[in-house]
C-alpha positions, -999 to 999 in steps of 0.1 A, spaced: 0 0 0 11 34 -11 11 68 10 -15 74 -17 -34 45 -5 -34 49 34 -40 86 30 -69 76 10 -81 49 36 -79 68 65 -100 98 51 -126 73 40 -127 57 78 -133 93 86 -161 98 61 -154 123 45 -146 141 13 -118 150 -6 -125 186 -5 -135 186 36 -99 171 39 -80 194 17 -100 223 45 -87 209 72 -51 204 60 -51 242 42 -47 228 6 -67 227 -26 -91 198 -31 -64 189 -63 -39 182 -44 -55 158 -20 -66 140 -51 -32 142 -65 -17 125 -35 -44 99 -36 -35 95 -71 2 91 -67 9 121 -88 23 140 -62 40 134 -25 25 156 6 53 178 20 70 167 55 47 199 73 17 185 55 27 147 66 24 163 104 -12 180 98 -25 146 83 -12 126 108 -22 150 136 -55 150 121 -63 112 119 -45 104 149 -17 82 136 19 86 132 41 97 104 58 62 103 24 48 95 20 74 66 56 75 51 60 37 59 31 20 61 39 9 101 7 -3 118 -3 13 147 1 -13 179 -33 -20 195 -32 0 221 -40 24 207 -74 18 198 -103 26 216 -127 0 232 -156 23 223 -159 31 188 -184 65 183 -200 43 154 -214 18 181 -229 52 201 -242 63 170 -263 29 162 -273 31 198 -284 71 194 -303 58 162 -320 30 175 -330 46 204 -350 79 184 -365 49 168 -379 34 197 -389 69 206 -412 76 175 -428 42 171 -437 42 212 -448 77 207 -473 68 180 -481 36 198 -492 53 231 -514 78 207 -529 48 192 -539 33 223 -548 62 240 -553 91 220 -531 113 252 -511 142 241 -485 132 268 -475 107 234 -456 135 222 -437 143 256 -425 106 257 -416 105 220 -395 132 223 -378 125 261 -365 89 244 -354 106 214 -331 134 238 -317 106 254 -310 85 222 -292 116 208 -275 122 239 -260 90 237 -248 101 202 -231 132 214 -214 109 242 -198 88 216 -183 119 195 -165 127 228 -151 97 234 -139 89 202 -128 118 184 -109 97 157 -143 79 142 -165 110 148 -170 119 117 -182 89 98 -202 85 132 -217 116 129 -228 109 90 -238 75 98 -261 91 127 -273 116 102 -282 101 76 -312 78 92 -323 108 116 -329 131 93 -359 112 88 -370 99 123 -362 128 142 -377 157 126 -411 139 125 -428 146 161 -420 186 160 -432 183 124 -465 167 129 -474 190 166 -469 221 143 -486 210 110 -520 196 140 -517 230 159 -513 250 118 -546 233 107 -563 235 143 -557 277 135 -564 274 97 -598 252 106 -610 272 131 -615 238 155 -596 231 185 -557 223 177 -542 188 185 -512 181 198 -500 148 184 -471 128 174 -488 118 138 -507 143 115 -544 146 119 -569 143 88 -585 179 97 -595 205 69 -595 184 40 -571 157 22 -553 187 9 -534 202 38 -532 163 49 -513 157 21 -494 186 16 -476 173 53 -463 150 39 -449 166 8 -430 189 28 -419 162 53 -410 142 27 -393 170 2 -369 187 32 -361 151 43 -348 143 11 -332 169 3 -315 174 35 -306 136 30 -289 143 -6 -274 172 6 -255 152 35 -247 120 13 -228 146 -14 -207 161 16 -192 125 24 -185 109 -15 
């Protein structure tokens, strides 16, 4: 393997791009893709930022030395971030459950106190492990894009129509069929158009 080849590992076990790299180093994204490439070697000052910024040594980047395995960590931020992520899961679909069962606003107020403690556990595991942080923090992203925006989404769009309707608003974790079809529907165009976009959006800043 190449310093080519390990610079381009170890900014893909980062998650991120070529051009987020070339910030944090203080080049141009060309020549990040030049050393990648083999075109061109990283000067010895630039070999110290890169290896200061993923954590390793210059051996391992001018030589291709493995780190020993002490130096990695027993908790990885990618395990927090599966944790954080299943957790705002669990938060939504018990949310929805209780308002099926009961029909209690108090749904939304459990919903959401799961979904502060699954992202809490996220933020733990970006200060524990700084070196996977990044990919964690994509790989959290990604998936809650979608499940956490959902709750705060559906109370405002149930209150919005409530106003609109001229009937009593309702606080719930899942939109309510009030006016008409129409304003139904347009919910879930604009839940569905920002979440989407907001998912492309991330997914370009990591390839």
């Amino acid at each position: 393997m190449s310093i080519g080849d390990r610079i381009q590992s170890l900014r893909k076990s980062k998650g991120i791009s070529q051009e987020a790299l070339a910030d944090k180093i203080g080049v141009s994204r060309q020549a990040v893709s030049k050393w990648e490439s083999e075109q061109s070697t990283p000067d010895i000052d630039k070999i110290i930022l890169l290896s200061d910024y993923f954590e390793t040594t210059t051996d391992y980047l001018l030589k291709g030395i493995e780190l020993t395995k002490e130096s990695e960590k027993k908790w990885n931020a990618m395990l927090f971030s599966a944790a954080g992520t299943i957790l705002n899961t669990t938060g939504l679909v018990a949310a929805i459950a209780v308002w099926i069962e009961q029909q209690r606003s108090c749904s939304v107020g459990i919903g959401l106190v799961i979904m502060l403690f699954g992202t809490g556990i996220f933020l733990a595991g970006q200060i524990i492990d700084s070196k996977a942080k990044e990919k964690a923090r994509y790989f959290f992203i990604l998936p809650n894009i979608w499940i956490l925006p959902f709750i705060p989404m559906a109370c405002c769009f149930n209150v919005a129509d409530g106003f609109i309707g001229g009937f009593s608003s309702l606080i719930a974790p899942v939109p309510q069929l009030g006016n008409s079809l129409l304003t139904y529907g347009l919910y879930w165009i604009v839940y569905i158009t920002a979440c989407s976009t907001a998912c492309m959006v991330t997914a370009k800043k990591i390839s």
